[in-house]
Structures are given as C-alpha cells and as structure tokens.
N, C-alpha and C positions, 0 to 999 in steps of 0.2 A: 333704133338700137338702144341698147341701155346700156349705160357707162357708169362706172366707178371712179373716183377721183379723191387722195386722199385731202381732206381741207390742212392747210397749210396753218390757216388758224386756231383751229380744232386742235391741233398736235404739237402745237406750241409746248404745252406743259411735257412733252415727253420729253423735252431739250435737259434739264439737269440728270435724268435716269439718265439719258442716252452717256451724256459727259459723263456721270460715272462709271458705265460699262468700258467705255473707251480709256477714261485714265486709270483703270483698273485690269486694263488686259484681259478682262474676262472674253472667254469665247464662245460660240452657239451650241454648246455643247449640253447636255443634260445635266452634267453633273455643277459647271462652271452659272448655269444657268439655275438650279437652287442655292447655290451660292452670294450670288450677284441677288436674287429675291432677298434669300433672308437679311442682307447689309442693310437692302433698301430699308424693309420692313425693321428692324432694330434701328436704322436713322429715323424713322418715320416719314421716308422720302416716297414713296410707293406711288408710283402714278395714277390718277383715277381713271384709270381705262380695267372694263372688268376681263380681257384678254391677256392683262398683268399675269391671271391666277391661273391659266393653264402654262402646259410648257408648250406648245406650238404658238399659241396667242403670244405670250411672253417672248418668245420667238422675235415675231412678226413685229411686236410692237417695237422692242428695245434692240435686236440685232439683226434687224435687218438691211442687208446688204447694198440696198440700190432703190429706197424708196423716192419716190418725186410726189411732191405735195404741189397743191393746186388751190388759187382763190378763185375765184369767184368771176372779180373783172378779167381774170388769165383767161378761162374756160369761156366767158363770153368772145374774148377776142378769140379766142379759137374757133369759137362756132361760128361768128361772123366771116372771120376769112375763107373759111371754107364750106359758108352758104350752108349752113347747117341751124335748123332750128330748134331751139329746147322745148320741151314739150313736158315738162313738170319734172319736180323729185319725189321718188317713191324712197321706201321704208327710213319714212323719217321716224325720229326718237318721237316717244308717245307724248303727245299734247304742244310738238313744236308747230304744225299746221296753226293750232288754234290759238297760240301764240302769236305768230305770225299775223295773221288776221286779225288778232288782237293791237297790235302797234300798229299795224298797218292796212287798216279797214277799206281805202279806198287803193288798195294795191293789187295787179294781176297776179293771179300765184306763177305768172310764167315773169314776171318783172325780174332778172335779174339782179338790178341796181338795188331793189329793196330785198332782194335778200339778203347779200353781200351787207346792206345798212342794219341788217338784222340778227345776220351771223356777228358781226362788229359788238353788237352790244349783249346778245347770247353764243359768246365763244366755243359753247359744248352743243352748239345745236346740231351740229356735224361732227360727233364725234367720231365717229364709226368711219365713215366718208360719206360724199356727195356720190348719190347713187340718184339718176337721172335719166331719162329718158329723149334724144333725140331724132330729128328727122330730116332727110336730105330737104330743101325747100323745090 
C-alpha cells in the first residue's frame, strides 16, 4: 500500500502563517484567502511551501481544517503494532535519496531511525509529506 503522511517536522515553519490566519479571522474563502497572501507577502512572512501560490494549495496548506501530522518514530510505532512493514519512500524531493546516503553511507534506505536522524538535521526533506510504500508482513 502507499501511504501519505503529513511530516510534523517538515510543517513546523507553517505554524506563524497558520497563527496569522487564525488571529486574523480570515476564512477559506477566495476572496479572504488573497487577502490573508497579500498581508503575508507585504510582512514578508510567506511560507516556503510553493502550494502558498495557488488558491487550493494555499487552501490546503494554511486553512485546513483537520490536518494530522506525523514523525517518523509515530509511523514506525504504527507499523510495528500492526505488523506492517515499510518498504521504502517514493517521490522524494530531488537529490534527498543522495543526501541521505550521503550522511548516512552505511544505512538501509528502509532504516527508519536514520531517517528520522536525517529528517532532524534536513527539516524540508519531507516537505510535501512522507509518501511511502508498506507491506502486511
């Protein structure tokens, strides 16, 4: 199965845009939602996520209603409880693989621990989400 998972760490920096939406009343609206950009963009607060620049991405990113974010050791403890095996992450950001490998030479690409040790010190290496491939064992 392939799963999605939003990284918890990765989405950290949407935390002050989000606070501004929120103490600013602003709503998911089109109109309230060029609004709430332009502030950003005239504060020079603008989050680096490039989903900023549409209005559904922008959406998604900053007014979304019920997102749940996910690390790394969370998703392992889930897969472990429920005898589930990881089986690598697909469409990672271009040249994180070889990153990875890079810091971490003698590491399995299925090692979680050394992701997680990896994500920790490349915070955008997951920005998008953990997109992953699992298997009942």
């Amino acid at each position: 199965m392939l799963v999605g998972l939003y990284s918890a760490l990765a989405r950290k920096f949407l935390a002050p845009a989000r606070r501004f939406v929120a103490e600013n009343c602003y709503k998911p609206t089109t109109e309230d939602i060029r609004i709430c950009r332009q502030s950003l963009m005239a504060r020079g607060e603008m989050p680096r996520n490039k989903d900023f620049w549409s209005m559904s991405g922008c959406r998604d990113v900053l007014f979304h209603v019920m997102e749940h974010e996910f690390t790394i050791p969370q998703t392992e403890t889930f897969l472990d409880e429920n005898r589930l095996t990881f089986r690598g992450f697909e469409q990672l950001q271009p040249g994180v693989l070889e990153q990875f490998r890079h810091q971490f030479p003698d590491a399995s690409p299925y090692d979680l621990a050394a992701w997680h040790a990896f994500e920790r010190a490349n915070v955008h290496a997951f920005i998008n989400m953990y997109v992953f491939w699992i298997q009942k064992e």
